[in-house]
C-alpha positions as CSV (number, residue, x, y, z in Angstrom):
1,X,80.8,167.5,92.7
2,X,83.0,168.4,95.8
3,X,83.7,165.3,98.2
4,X,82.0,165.5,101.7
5,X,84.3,166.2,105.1
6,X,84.0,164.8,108.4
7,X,82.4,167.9,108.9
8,X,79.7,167.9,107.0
9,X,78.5,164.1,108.0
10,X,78.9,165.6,112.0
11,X,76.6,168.3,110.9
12,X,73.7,166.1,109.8
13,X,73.9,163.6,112.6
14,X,73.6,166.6,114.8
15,X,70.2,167.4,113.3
16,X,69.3,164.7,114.9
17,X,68.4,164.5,118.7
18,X,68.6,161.1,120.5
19,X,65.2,160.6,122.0
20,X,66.3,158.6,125.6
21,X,69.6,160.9,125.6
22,X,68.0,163.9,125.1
23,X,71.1,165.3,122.9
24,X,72.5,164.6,119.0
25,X,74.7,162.1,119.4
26,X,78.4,163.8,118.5
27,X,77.6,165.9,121.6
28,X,76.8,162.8,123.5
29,X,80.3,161.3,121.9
30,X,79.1,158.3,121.2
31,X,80.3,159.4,117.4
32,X,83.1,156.8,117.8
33,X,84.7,156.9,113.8
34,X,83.9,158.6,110.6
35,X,85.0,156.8,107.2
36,X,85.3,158.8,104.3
37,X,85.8,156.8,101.1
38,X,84.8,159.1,97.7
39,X,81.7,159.2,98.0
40,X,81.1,156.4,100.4
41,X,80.9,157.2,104.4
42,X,81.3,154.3,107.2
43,X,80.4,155.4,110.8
44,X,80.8,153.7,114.3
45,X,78.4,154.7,116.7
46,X,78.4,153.6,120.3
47,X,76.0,154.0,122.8
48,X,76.0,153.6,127.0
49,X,72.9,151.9,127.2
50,X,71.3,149.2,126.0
51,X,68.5,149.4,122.9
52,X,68.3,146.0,120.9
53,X,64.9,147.2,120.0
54,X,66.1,150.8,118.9
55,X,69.2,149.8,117.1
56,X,67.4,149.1,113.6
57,X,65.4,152.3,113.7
58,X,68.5,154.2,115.1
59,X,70.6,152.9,112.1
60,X,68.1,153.7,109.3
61,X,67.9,157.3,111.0
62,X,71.4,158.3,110.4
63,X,71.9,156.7,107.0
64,X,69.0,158.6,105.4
65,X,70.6,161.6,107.3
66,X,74.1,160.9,105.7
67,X,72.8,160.1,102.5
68,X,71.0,163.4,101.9
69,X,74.3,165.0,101.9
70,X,76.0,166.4,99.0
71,X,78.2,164.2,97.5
72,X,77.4,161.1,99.9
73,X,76.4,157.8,97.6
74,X,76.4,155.1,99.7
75,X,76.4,155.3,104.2
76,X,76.5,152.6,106.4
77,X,76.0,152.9,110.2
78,X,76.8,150.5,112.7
79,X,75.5,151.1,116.4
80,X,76.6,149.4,119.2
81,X,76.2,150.0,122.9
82,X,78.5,149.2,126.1
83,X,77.6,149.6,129.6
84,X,79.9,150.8,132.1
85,X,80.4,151.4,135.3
86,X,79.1,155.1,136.9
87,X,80.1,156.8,139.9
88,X,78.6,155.8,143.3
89,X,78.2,158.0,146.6
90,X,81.5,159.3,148.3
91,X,83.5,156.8,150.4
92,X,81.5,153.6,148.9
93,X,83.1,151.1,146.2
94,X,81.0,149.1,143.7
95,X,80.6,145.5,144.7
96,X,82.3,142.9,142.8
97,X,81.0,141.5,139.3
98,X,78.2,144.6,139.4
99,X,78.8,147.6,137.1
100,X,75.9,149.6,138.3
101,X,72.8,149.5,140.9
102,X,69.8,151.1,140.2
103,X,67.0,151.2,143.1
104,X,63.5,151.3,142.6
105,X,61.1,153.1,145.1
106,X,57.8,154.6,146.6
107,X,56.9,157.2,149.4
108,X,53.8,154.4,150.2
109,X,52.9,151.0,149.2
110,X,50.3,150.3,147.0
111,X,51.4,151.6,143.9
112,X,52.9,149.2,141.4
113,X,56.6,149.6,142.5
114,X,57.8,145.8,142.8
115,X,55.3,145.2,139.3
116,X,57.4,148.4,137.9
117,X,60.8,147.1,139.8
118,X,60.5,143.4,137.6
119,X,59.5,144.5,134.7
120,X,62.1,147.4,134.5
121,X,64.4,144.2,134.9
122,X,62.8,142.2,132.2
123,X,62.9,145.1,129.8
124,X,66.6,145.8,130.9
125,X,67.6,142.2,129.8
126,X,65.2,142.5,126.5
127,X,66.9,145.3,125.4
128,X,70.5,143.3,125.6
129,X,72.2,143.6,129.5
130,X,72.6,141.3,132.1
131,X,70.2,142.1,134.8
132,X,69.5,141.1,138.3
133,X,66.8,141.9,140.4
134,X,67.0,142.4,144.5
135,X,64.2,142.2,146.9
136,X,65.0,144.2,149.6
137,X,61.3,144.3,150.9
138,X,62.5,141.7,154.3
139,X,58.5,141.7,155.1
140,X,56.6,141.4,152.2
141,X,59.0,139.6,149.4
142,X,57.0,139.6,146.3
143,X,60.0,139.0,143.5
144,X,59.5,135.1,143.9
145,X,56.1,134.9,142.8
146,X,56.3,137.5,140.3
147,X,59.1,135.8,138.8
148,X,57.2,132.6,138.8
149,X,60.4,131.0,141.0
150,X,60.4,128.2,143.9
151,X,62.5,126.6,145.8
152,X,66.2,127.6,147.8
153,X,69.1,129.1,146.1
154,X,72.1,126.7,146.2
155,X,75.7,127.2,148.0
156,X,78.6,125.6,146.8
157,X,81.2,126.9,149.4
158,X,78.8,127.1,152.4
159,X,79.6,130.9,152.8
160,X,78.1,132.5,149.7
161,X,74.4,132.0,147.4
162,X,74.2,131.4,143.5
163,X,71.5,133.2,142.7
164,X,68.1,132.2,141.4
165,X,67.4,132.7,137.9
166,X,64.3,132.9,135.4
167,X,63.6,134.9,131.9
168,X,67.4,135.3,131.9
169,X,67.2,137.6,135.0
170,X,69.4,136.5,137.9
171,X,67.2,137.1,140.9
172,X,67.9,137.3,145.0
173,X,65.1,137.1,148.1
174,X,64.5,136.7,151.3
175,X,61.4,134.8,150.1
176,X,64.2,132.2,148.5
177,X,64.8,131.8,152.2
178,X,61.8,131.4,154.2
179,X,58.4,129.8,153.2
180,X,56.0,132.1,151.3
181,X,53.7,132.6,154.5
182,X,56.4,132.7,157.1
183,X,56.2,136.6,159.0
184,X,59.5,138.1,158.9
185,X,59.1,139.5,162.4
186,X,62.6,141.5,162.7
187,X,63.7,144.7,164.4
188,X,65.5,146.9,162.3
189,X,69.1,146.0,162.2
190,X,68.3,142.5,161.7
191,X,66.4,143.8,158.2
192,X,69.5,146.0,157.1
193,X,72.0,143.0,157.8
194,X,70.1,140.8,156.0
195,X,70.0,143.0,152.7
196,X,73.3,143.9,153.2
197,X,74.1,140.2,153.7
198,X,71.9,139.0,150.7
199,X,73.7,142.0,148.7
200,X,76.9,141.4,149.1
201,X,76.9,137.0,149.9
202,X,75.4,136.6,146.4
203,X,77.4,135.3,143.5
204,X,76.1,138.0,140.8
205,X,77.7,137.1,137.3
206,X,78.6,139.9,135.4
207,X,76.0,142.2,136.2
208,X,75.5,145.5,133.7
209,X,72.7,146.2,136.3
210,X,71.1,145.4,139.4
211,X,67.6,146.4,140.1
212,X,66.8,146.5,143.7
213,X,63.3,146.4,144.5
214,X,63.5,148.9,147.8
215,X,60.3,148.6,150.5
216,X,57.6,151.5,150.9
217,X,58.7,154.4,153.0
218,X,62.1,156.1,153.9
219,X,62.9,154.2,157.0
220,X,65.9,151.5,158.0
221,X,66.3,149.9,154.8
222,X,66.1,153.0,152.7
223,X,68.9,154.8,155.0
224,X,71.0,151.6,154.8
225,X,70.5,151.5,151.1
226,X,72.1,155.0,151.1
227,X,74.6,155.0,153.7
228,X,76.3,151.1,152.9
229,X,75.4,150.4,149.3
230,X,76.3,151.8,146.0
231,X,74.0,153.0,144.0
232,X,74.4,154.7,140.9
233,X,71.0,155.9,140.8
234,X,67.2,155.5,141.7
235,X,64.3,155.6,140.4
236,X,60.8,156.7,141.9
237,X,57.5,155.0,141.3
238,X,54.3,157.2,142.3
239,X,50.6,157.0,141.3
240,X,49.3,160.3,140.0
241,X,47.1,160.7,143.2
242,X,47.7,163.8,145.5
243,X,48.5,161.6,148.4
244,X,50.5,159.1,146.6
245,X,52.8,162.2,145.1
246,X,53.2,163.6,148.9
247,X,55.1,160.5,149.7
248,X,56.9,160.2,146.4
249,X,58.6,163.9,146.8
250,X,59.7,162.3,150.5
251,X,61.2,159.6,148.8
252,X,62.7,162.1,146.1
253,X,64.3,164.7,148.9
254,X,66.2,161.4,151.0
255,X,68.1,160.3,147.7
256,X,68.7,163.9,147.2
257,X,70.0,164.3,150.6
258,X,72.1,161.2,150.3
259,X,73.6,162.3,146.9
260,X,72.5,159.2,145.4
261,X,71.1,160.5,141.6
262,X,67.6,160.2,140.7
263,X,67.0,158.8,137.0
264,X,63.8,160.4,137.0
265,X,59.6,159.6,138.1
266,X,57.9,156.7,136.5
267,X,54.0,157.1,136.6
268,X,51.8,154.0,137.8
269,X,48.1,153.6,137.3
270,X,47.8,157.0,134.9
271,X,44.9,155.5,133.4
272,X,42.3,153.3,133.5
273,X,40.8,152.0,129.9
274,X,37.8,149.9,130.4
275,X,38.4,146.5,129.0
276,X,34.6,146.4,128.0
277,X,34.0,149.6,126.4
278,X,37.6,150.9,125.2
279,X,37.0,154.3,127.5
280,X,39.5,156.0,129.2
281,X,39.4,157.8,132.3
282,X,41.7,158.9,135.5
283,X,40.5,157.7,137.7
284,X,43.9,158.4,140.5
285,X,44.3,162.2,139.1
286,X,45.7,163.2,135.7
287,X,49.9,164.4,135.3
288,X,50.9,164.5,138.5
289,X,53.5,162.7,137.8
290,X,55.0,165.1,135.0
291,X,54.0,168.0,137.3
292,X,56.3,166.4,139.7
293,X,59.1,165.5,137.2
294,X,59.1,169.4,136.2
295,X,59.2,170.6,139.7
296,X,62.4,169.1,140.8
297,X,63.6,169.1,137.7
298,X,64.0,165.5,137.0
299,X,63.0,163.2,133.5
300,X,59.7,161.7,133.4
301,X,60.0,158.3,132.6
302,X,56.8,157.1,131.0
303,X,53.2,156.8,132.8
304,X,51.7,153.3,132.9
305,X,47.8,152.5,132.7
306,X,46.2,150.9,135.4
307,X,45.6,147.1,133.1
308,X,44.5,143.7,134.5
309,X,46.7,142.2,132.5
310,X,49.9,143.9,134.2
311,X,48.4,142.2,137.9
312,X,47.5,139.2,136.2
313,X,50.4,138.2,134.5
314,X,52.9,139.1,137.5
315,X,50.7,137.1,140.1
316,X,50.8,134.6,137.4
317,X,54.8,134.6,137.8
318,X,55.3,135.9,133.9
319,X,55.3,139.5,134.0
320,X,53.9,141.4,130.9
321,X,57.5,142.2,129.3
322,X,57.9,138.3,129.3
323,X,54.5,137.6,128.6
324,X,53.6,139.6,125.7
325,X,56.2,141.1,124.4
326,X,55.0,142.5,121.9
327,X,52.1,144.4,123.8
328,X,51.5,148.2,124.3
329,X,52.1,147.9,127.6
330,X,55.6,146.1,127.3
331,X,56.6,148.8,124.9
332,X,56.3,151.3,127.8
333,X,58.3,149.6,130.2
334,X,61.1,148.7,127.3
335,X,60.6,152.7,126.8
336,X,61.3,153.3,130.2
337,X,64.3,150.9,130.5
338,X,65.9,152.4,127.8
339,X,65.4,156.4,129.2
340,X,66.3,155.2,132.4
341,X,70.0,153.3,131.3
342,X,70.6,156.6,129.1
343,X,70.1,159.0,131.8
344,X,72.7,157.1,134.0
345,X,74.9,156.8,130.8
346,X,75.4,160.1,131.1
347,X,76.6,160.6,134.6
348,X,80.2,160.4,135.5
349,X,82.0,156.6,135.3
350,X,83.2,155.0,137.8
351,X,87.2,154.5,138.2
352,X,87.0,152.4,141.1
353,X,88.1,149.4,139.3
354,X,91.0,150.9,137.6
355,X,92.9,151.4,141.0
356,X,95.5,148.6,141.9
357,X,95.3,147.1,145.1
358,X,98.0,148.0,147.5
359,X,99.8,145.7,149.4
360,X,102.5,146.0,151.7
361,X,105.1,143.5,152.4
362,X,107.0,142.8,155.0
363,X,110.8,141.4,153.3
């Protein structure tokens, strides 16, 4: 019986397509070392995004794949996955202990974003990164509550903020700030400073990802956002209804203007199942969503129904990811963590940090 090659073993992982990559993974290169011992084969996979939960299933994948070639005995596949940093809008530098920024964001309010934006987050950290949330909503911070969090963020140099911290996300807000029912009655550069402020003043530790929770609308915050931050990509939440989608593809054409990426269209409210009967309807429109997704040519991320549990649990301050992990529901959102993180795994790195500082001297 002839011994396998390198070859052979490449062919048969490449029969299988990665489902948040969207490619086999030797194309994707994340093939990182092919042992051939007689009949026994040892592989190193590495992925750019984080999937505790798909790791196991992954692994099992490729060895029955491996196995099933001629000659093969014995595999054994170990996957692993790294984050790094990926490439930000022209002229703009990542900030300091954050390896990518990921915004979050509607045409209108009123449709699940900062429920979407936290438990993104949640799912993020599930799935193995370090995660931080922003609130850049100045006027209606809702990231406290929903993260079940009180009282002020501390300062130990009088000049910079240790962020708060809960379900092992490390978390930033106005609302930290200000009392809960205190009107944020600002003119617009006062807003933009104070996100910029609250952005860049905060000690983030080591952050694989920061998830900022952007305000309804394309106005000063958005354009700030775009201009002074960077972001390696966004994503956009919309409802499936007609108007809701209107304001979505707005949102959509300033990031594209902007040249800041867009990970793809997550779907709130796609369906209601009555928690009497079991039925299902759509009550906001059916695909509109995808139908979007497919007109700018963008991924779909996942469509979420419209559950009492989701409002519940986040007014509650333990959103569903945290709450019942093992749910339906948190499933999706881990789903659409994991999509998301791939699709920015796959744009272009970041070298920014590579770059020595220059210094001159005067001798």
């Amino acid at each position: 019986m002839a011994e396998p090659t390198r070859e052979l073993i490449e062919e048969a992982m490449k029969g299988y397509t990665d489902p948040y990559l969207n490619k086999d993974l030797v194309t994707a290169k994340a093939v990182k070392e092919v042992i051939l011992e007689g009949d026994r084969v040892a592989v190193k996979v590495e992925l750019g995004y984080p999937c505790n939960g798909f790791i196991a299933e992954l692994k099992q994948i490729l060895e029955e794949r491996i196995t099933a070639v001629e000659g093969v005995a014995s595999a054994d596949v170990e996957v692993t996955w790294k984050v790094v940093a990926h490439s930000v809008q022209k002229a703009l530098k990542p900030i300091d202990n954050v390896k990518n920024i990921i915004a979050v964001a509607s045409g209108k309010g009123g449709v699940g974003k900062s429920t979407t934006a936290i438990n993104l987050a949640l799912a993020l950290a599930v799935e193995g990164a370090k995660v931080g949330i922003l609130d850049a909503d100045i006027y209606g911070p809702s990231q406290p509550r929903m993260l079940g969090v009180s009282g002020h963020p501390e300062s130990k140099d009088g000049k910079t903020l240790e962020p708060m911290s809960n379900y092992g996300l490390q978390a930033m807000s106005i609302g930290f700030l200000v009392d809960e029912e205190t009107p944020m009655i600002w003119r617009g550069p006062m807003v933009t400073q104070a996100l910029e402020q609250l952005l860049n003043d905060t000690n983030w530790d080591k952050l694989d990802y920061l998830v900022i929770d952007l305000p309804p609308g394309t106005g000063d915050t958005q354009l700030t956002l775009a201009q002074k931050i960077p972001v390696s990509g966004a994503i956009i939440v919309t409802t499936p209804q007609d108007i809701a989608l209107l304001d979505a593809r707005k949102g959509f054409k300033m990031f594209e203007k902007v040249e800041v990426p867009v990970l793809g269209i997550v779907e709130n409210m796609s369906t209601h199942i009555c928690s009497k009967c079991g039925h299902e309807e759509h009550i906001f429109g059916e695909g509109g969503g995808q139908r979007m997704a497919s007109q700018y040519n963008v991924d779909f991320l996942g469509a979420l129904p419209l559950d009492i549990r989701i409002r519940e649990e986040t007014d509650g301050g333990k959103p569903t990811v945290v709450a019942e992990p093992e749910a339906r529901i948190s499933q999706i959102y881990r789903e659409i963590a994991r999509r998301s993180a791939a699709k920015l795994s796959q744009q272009a790195k970041s070298y920014a940090a590579k770059f020595p500082n220059i210094v001159i001297q005067n001798n």
